[in-house]
Structure formats: C-alpha cells, structure tokens
C-alpha positions in Angstrom: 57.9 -67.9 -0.1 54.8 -65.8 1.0 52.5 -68.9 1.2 55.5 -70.7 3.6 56.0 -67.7 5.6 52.3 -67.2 6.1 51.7 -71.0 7.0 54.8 -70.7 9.5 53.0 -67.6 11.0 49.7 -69.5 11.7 51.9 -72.7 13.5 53.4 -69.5 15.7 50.4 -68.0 16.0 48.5 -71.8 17.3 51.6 -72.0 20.1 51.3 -68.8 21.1 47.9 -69.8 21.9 48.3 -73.1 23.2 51.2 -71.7 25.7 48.3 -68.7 26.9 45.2 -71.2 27.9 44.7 -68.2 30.5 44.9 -65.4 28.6 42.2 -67.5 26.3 40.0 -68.5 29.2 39.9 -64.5 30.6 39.0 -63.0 27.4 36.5 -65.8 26.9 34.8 -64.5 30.4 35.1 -61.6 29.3 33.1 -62.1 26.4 30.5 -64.2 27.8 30.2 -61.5 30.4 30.0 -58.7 27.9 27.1 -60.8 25.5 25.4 -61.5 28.7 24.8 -57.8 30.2 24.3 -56.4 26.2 21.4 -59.5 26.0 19.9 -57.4 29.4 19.9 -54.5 27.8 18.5 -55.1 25.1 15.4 -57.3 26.5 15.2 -54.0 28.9 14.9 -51.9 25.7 12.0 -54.8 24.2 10.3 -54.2 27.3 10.9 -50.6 26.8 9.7 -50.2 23.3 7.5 -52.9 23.1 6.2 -54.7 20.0 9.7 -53.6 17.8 12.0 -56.0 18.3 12.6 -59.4 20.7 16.2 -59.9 21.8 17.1 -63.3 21.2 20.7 -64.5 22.9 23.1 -66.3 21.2 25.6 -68.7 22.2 28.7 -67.2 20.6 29.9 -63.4 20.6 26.6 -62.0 18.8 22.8 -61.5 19.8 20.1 -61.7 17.1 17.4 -59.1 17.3 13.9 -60.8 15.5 12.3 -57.4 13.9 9.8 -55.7 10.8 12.4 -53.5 10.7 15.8 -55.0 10.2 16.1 -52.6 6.8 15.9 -49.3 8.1 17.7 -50.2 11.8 20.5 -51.6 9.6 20.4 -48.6 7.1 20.6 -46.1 10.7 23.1 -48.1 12.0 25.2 -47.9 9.0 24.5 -43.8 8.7 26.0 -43.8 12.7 29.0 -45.7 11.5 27.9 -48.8 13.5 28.3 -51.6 12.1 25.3 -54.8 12.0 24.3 -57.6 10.0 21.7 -57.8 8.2 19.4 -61.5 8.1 16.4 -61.9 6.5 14.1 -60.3 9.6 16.7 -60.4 11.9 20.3 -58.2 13.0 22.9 -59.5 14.2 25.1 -57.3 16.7 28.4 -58.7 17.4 29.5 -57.7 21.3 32.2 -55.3 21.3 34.2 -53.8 23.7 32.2 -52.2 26.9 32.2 -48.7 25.1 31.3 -49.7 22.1 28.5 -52.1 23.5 27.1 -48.5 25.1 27.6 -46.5 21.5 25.2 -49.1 20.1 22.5 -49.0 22.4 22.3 -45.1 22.7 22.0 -45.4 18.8 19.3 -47.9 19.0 17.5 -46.2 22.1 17.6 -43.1 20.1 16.2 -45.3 16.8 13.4 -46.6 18.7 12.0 -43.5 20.5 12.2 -42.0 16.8 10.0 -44.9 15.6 7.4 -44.9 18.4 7.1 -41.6 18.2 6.2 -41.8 14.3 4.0 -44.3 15.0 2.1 -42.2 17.5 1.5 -39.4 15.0 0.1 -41.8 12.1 
C-alpha cells in the first residue's frame, strides 16, 4: 500500500542519514556559515540604512528582521519572486544557497535606497 511504501521510504531515508553523519555535519557548517555571513550583511545594511530594520540572528537556518515595514518588504519581495515570511512586525528570511543569499540582499538594498529616498522628499 501507499501509506507502507511511504513509511518504508522514511525508515530508508533515516539510514541513509544515519550511515552519512559527514555529509550531515558539512552541510550543517555550511549552513551555519551561510546564516552567519547573511546576519553580517544585513546588520551592515542596518547600519547602512539606519532606523528601517534591526537584524536579529537566529539560531536555526533563518534571520528575523524587527521592522514598520514588514507589509510592503514582504509585498516587494513577493513582486521579485523572493520568497519571505511574514510575522507580525517581523520577516523571516530563510538562508539559501550563496546565490540566492546575494539575490535577496540586492533586492532589499534596492528596497531600502527606494524607501530612504521617499522619505527624503516628504
């Protein structure tokens, strides 16, 4: 049956696992490392931009920006095809790959200098 098959999968799936503690611990570096140097960017960008958003690290694969305008960066964000998640005065941004860690803060560079700029003119 489907539900046998697919419980039969996840025990394969848990050995494979088990049997690559390596291949778990690299890709866990490799994530920490990845969190770690999109954290520095963004507090670079906070310093950059002041007063917009505060970059607050996590301790798992995502960093939490505190900010008014959670809204509108998530509605940009979405328009650019990047995905976020939304809290109530907060994003999440899960790290991604290297690449797409650098497509996400070009987009929100780009979303920032649009903002202070508007808030110059008014």
């Amino acid at each position: 049956t489907l539900l046998a098959s697919s419980a039969a999968s996840d025990v394969y799936k848990r050995q494979v696992l088990y049997h690559n503690k390596e291949y778990l611990m690299n890709m866990k570096k490799t994530i920490v490392t990845l969190r770690k140097n999109l954290y520095n960017s963004l507090a670079g960008l906070a310093e950059k931009y002041p007063g917009i958003f505060q970059a607050v690290e996590g301790c798992s694969n995502f960093v939490l920006l505190k900010t008014s305008c959670a809204d509108q960066l998530y509605t940009y964000m979405l328009q650019n095809s990047v995905a976020i998640r939304k809290l109530d005065g907060y994003v999440r941004v899960t790290t991604g790959t290297q690449q797409e860690n650098e497509v996400f803060l070009q987009l929100l560079e780009a979303f920032l200098a649009k903002r202070q700029k508007d808030a110059a003119v008014v």
